[in-house]
Short mmCIF file of the C-alpha atoms (twelve columns), coordinates in Angstrom:
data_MODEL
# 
_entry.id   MODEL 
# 
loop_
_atom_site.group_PDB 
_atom_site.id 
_atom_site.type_symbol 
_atom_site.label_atom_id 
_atom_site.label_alt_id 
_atom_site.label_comp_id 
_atom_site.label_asym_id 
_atom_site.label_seq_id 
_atom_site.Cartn_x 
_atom_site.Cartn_y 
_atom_site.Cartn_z 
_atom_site.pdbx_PDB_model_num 
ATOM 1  C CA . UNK A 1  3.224  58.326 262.763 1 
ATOM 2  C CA . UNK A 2  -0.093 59.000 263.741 1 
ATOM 3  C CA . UNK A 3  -2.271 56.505 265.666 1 
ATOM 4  C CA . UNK A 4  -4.157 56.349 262.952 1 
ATOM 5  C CA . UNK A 5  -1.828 54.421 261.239 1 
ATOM 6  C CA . UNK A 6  -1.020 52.273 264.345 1 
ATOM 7  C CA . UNK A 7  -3.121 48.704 264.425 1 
ATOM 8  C CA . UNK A 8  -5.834 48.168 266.669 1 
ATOM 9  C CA . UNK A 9  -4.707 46.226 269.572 1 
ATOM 10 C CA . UNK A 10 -8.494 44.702 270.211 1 
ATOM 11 C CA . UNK A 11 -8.627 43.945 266.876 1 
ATOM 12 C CA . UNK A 12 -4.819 42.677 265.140 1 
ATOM 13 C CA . UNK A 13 -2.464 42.695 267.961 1 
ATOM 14 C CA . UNK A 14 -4.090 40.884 271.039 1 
ATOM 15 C CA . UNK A 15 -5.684 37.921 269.034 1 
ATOM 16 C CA . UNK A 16 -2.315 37.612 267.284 1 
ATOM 17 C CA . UNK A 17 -0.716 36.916 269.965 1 
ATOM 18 C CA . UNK A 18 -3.335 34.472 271.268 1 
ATOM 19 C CA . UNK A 19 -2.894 33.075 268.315 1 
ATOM 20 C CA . UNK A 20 0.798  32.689 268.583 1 
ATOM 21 C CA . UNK A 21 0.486  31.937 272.358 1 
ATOM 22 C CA . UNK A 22 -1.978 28.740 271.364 1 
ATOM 23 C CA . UNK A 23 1.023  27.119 269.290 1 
ATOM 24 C CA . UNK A 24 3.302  27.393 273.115 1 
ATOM 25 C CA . UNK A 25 -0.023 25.717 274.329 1 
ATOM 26 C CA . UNK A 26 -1.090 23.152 272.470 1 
ATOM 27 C CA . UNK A 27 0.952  22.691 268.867 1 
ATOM 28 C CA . UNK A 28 4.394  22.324 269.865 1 
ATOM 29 C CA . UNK A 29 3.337  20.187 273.231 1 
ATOM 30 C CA . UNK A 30 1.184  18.281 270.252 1 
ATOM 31 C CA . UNK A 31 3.863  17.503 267.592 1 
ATOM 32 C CA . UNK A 32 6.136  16.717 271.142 1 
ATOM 33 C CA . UNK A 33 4.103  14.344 271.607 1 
ATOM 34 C CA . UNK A 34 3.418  12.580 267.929 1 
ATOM 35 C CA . UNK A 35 6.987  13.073 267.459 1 
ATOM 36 C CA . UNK A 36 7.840  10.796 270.597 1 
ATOM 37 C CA . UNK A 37 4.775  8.555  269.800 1 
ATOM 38 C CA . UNK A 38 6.547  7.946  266.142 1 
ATOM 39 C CA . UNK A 39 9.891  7.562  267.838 1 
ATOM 40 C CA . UNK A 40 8.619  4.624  269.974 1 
ATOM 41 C CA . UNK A 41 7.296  2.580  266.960 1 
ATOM 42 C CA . UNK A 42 10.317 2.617  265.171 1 
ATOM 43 C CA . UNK A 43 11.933 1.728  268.425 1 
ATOM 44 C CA . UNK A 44 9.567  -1.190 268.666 1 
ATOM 45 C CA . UNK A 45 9.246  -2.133 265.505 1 
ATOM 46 C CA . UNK A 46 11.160 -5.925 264.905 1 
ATOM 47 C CA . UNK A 47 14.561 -4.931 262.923 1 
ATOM 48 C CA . UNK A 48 14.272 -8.276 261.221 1 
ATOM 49 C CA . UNK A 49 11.175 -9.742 261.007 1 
ATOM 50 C CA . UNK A 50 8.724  -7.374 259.416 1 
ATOM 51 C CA . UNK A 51 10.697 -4.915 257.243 1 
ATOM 52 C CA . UNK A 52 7.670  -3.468 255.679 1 
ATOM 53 C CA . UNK A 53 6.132  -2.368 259.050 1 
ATOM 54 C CA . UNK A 54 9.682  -1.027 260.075 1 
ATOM 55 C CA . UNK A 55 9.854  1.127  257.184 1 
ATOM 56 C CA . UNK A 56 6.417  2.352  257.642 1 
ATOM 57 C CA . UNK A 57 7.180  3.102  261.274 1 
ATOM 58 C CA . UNK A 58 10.659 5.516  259.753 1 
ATOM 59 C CA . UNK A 59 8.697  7.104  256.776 1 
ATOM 60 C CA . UNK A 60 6.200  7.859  260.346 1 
ATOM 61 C CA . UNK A 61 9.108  9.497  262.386 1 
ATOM 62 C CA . UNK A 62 10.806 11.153 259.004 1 
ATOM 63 C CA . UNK A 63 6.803  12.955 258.481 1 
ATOM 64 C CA . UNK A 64 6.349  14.230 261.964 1 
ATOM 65 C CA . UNK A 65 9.808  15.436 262.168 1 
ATOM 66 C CA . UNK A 66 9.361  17.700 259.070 1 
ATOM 67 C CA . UNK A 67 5.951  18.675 259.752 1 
ATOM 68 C CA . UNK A 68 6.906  21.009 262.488 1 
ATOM 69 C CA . UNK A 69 9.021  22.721 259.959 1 
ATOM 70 C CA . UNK A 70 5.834  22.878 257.414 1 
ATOM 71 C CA . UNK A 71 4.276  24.355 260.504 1 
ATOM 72 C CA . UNK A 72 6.797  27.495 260.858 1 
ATOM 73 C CA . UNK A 73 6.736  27.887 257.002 1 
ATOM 74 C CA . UNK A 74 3.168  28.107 256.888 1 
ATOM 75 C CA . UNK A 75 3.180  30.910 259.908 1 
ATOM 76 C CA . UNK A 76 5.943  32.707 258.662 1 
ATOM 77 C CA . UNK A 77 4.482  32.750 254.767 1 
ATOM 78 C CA . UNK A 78 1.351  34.183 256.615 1 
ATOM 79 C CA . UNK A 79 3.052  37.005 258.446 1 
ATOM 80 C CA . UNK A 80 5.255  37.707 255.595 1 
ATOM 81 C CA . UNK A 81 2.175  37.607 252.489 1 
ATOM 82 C CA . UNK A 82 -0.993 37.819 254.785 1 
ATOM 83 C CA . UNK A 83 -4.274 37.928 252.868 1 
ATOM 84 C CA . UNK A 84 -5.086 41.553 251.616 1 
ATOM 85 C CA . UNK A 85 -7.018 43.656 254.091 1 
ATOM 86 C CA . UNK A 86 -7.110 40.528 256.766 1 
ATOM 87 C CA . UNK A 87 -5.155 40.516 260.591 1 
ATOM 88 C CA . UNK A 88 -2.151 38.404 259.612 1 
ATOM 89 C CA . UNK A 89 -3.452 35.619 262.168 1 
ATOM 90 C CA . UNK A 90 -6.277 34.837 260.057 1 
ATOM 91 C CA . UNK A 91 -3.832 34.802 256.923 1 
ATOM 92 C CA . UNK A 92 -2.201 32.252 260.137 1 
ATOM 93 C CA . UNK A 93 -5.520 30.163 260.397 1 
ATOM 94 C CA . UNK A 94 -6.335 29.252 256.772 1 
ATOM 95 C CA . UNK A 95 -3.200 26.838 256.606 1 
# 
């Protein structure tokens, strides 16, 4: 292999893995805290009295526990079918 067939560090590899390093950072410590957030509400939330508002609360908890595992689909459909002639974190940063 020759380096010219090796990637660019300046220009794929390093902001890839900024890009990776900013969900460590910021979107897992973020859906953390929703999903704790959603898990309070439910816990609060009258078992009796107001079923509507109870229900809401679990569809709440049910929709932030899946949307971490949107989350990894969308980065791994990105890495695995990244736009044509794009860095794969770009492909990353459309979704």
């Amino acid at each position: 292999m020759t380096d010219a067939n090796l990637a660019d560090a300046y220009e794929v590899l390093l902001p890839s893995r900024a890009y990776l390093l900013s969900w460590r950072e910021q979107t897992i410590p973020a859906r953390d805290r929703a999903l704790r957030d959603s898990e309070g509400r439910y816990d609060a939330a009258p078992p009796d009295e107001d079923l509507v508002f109870r229900d809401m609360a679990l569809l709440g908890l049910i929709g932030d526990a899946m949307q971490v595992l949107e989350d990894i689909a969308y980065v791994g459909t990105a890495f695995e079918s990244p736009i044509a002639g794009m860095p794969k974190y770009v492909t990353a940063t459309v979704y």
